[in-house]
N, C-alpha and C positions, 0 to 999 in steps of 0.2 A: 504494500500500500504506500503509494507518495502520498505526503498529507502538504497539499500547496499553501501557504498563509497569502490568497488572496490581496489583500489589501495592500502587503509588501511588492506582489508581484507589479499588481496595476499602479501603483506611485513612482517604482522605480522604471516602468515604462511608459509612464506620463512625462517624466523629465529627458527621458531620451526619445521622444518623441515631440517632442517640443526643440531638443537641441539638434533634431533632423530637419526637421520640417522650417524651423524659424522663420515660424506664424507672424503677421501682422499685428498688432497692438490698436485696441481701439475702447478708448477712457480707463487709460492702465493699464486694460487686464490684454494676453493676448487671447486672440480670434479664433475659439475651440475648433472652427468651421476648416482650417487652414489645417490643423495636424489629427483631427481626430480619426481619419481612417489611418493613419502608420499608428496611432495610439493602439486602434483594436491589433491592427496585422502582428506589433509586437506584441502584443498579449497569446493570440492565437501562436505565433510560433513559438515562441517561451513553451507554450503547452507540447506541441508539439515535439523541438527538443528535448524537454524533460521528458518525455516518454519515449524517445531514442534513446538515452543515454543511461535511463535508468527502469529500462523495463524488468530487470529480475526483482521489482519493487513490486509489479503487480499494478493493481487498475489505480488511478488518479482520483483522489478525491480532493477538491475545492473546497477553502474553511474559509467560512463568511461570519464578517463581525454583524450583530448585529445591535446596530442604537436606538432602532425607532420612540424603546422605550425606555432606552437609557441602558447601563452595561450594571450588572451586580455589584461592582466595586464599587461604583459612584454613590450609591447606597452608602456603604461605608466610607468611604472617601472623596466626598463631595469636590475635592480638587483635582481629583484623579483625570488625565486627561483633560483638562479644562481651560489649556492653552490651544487647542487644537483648533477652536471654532475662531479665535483671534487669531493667528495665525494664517488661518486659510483666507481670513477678510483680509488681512495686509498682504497676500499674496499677488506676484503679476497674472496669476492662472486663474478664471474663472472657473474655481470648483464647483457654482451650482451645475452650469452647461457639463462640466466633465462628468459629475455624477450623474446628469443625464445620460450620458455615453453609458457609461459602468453599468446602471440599471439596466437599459437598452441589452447591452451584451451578456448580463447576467440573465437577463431573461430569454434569452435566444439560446444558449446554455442551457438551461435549465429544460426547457421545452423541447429541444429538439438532439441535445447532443447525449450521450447514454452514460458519462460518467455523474458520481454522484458528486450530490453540492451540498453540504452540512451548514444550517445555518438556523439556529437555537437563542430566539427571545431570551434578551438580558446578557446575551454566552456572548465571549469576545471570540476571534478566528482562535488565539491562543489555547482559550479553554478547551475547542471541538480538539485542537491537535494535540493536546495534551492528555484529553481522558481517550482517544482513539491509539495514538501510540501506546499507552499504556495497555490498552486492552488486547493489543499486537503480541505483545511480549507475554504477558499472564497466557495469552491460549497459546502459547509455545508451537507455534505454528506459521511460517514467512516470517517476516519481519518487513521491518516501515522507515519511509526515509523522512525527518521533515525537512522541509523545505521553505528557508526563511532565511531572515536577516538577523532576528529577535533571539538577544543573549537569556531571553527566559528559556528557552528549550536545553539551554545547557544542563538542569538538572534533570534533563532525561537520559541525560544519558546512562543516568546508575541502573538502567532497566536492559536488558539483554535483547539482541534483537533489534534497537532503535539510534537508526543514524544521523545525523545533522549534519548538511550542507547548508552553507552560505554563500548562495550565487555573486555577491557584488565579488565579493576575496577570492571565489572561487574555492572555497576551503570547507573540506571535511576537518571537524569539530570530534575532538577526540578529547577525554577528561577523565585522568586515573584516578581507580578510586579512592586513593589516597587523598588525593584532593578536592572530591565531592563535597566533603563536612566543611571543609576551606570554605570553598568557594560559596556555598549557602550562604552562610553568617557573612561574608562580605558584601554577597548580593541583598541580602536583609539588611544590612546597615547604610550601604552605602546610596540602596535607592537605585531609581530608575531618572533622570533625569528628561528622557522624551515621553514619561506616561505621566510626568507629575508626581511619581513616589521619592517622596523627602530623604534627604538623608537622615541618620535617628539623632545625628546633631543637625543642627542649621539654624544660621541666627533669624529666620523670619519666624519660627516658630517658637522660639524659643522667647520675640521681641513679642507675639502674639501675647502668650502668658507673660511676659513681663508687664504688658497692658495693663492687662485683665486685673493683675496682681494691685498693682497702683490703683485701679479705681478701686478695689473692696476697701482699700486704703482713702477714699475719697478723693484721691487725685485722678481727675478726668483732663486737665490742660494738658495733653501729651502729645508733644513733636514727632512723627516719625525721624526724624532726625535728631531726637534729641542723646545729650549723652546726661546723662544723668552722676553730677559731685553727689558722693553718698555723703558726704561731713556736713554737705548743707540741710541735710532729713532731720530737721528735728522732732520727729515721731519718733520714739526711741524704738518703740514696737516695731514698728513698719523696719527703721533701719537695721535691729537686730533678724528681721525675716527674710528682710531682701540678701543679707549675708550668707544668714541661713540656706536657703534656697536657689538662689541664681550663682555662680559660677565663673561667669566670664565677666573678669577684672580686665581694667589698664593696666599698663606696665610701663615702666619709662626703659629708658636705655640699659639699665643694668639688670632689665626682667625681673624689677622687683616691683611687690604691690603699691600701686597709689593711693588707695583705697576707693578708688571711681569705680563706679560702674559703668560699662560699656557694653550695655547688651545686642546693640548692633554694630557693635566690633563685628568684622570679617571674621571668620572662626575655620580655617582650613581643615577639611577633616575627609582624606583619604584613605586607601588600604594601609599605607608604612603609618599614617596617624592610626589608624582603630589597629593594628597590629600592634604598635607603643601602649593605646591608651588598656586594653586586654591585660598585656604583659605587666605592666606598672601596677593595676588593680587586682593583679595575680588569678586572675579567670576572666571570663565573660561575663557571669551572672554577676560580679563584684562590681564589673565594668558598667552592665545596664544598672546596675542599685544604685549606681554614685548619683545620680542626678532624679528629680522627682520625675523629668520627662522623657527620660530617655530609653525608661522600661516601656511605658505606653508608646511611644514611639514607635522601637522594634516589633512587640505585638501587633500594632497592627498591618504593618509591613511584611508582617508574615504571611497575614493573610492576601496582600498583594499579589504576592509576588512567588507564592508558593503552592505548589499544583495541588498538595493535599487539602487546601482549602476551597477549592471549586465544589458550591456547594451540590448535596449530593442528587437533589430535582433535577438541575442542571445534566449532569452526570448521566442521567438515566434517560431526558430528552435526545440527549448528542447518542446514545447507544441504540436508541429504539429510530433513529434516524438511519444510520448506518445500516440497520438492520434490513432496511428497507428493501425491495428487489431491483435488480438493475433494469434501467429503461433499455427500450429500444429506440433505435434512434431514427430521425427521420430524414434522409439524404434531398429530398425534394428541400425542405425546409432548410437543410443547411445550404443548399447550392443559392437562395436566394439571402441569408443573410450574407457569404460570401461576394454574392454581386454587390450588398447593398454598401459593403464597408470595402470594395475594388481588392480583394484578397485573392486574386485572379493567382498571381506567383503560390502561395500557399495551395492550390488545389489539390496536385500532384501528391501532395506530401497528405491527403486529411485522412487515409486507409491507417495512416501510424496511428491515431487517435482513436479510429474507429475498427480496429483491426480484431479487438478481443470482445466485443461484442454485435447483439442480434440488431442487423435492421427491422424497421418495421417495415417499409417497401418492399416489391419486387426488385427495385430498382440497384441496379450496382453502380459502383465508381464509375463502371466502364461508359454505360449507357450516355457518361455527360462528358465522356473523352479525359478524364481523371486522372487516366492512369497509361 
């Protein structure tokens, strides 16, 4: 089973189909009209090489995010993803027009072509790849390739039978197990920075509860910018708490205390940092107790970012999906969405795609000079 993460596939051939095409711009954004059929042809041949290349993988299955109702994490982390819709507004690409394309093709897919397409309310592409490889491996039987960009599949690899390629690098993804437990806790701490998961330090969060902490205290006048002299607190309370609890001090040049607060101090906190700060607090658990927020931090990061938290509704939607029986496909119908996006070169090649399974037609390749 190839398990494709969609979404990866079609954005990194929206940019190379744009850097082909180099469409006309008209009120910023460029002219979808101008690249959108080399957008689909690379989508379709993408498909098509992946299924040259890696056919002892077995039939292709498509993993579709899906948002209409939002994604389960947003649930719990309301920020999760939550640059993406800004982003896309300050882009030169009009994404509503593209996403008309994607639906378009997704739907001509779905309808006429016979691989199957997993796409599960609330589920991201992630989750369907994630409980489907998994379920690869447990029935000890083939095995599964996924197929993606997304450093989340690295912890699949501790499952036998599931492999990871990353088309941009071109690189099969290998991780001994000695370094599976590693690499977890790094991946939990250190965050996802294109999904929006925090690192379990960061001073926006941390300036968040510093907030919060000041008003119970009655101070509402609060600068994001501010830095805060703690000598000048004359609450002695407030000033014995905020000691007590917040962490991130000034320092002058000899990295000794000033006794300022600087809770939007820059705060560096990479792998060689959380490998130090572990090491220094002599475990992990010592490491998340030091700080009130850094335990809830990683908790819920776990659930992010960690396949055994997909929850188990979920799980059993994406399996009774799969489950499903293969279509047959319908060559009448693909030959005209082939005219309709000029995928004339591609023709030759669509038996690779269509080779392991039943037409519904009489009709063959042959019939329309195909082959």
């Amino acid at each position: 089973m190839v398990l494709i993460d969609f979404s990866h596939l079609t954005f990194r051939m929206l940019y190379v189909a744009i850097s082909e095409a180099r469409p006309k711009k008209k009120n910023g954004k460029y002219v979808t009209e101008d690249f959108k059929d080399i957008f689909v042809y690379l989508i379709i041949q993408s498909l098509i090489n992946i299924k040259k290349k890696h056919r002892e993988y077995g039939e292709i299955v498509i993993c579709i995010d899906s948002a209409s109702k939002g994604y389960w994490r947003k649930d719990i982390c309301p920020m999760y993803k939550s640059h993406r819709a800004k982003d896309r507004d300050e882009s030169d690409v009009n994404f509503e027009e593209v996403f008309e394309v994607i639906n378009d093709l997704l739907a001509n897919l779905k309808l006429n072509f016979p691989f199957k397409i997993i796409e599960v309310e609330k589920a991201e592409a992630d989750d369907v790849i994630i409980v489907l490889s998994k379920m690869i491996s447990e029935s000890n039987t083939g095995k599964c390739l996924i197929y993606s960009e997304d450093k989340d599949f690295f912890q699949m690899l501790k499952y036998p039978r599931v492999d990871f390629f990353r088309p941009i690098a071109k690189q099969w993804i290998t991780l001994e197990d000695k370094d599976m437990d590693k690499w977890l806790i790094e991946h939990v701490c250190i965050g996802d920075k294109s999904d929006n998961v925090p690192k379990i330090i960061d001073n926006i969060y941390f300036s968040d509860n510093f907030k919060m902490h000041l008003m119970n205290f009655g101070i509402t006048d609060i600068d994001d910018q501010m830095q805060l002299d703690i000598k000048c607190i004359d609450n002695k309370e407030l000033k014995e708490n905020i000691f007590n609890t917040f962490t991130i001090n000034k320092k002058n040049r000899k990295n000794e205390d000033t006794g300022e607060l600087d809770i939007y101090k820059n705060k560096s906190f990479g792998v060689s940092t959380l490998e130090k700060a572990i090491k220094d607090a002599n475990g992990l658990d010592n490491f998340l107790d030091s700080h009130p927020y850094i335990r809830k931090r990683y908790e819920m990061n776990k659930i992010l970012v960690l396949e055994e938290h997909i929850p188990e509704y979920l799980k059993d939607l994406i399996l009774k999906e799969i489950n499903q029986p293969a279509k047959e496909y319908n060559l009448l119908e693909i030959e005209e969405f082939f005219k309709k996006y000029q995928l004339f070169k591609l023709m030759p090649e669509i038996n690779i795609l269509l080779s392991d399974y039943k037409q519904k037609s009489l009709n063959s390749a042959a019939d329309f000079g195909w082959e």
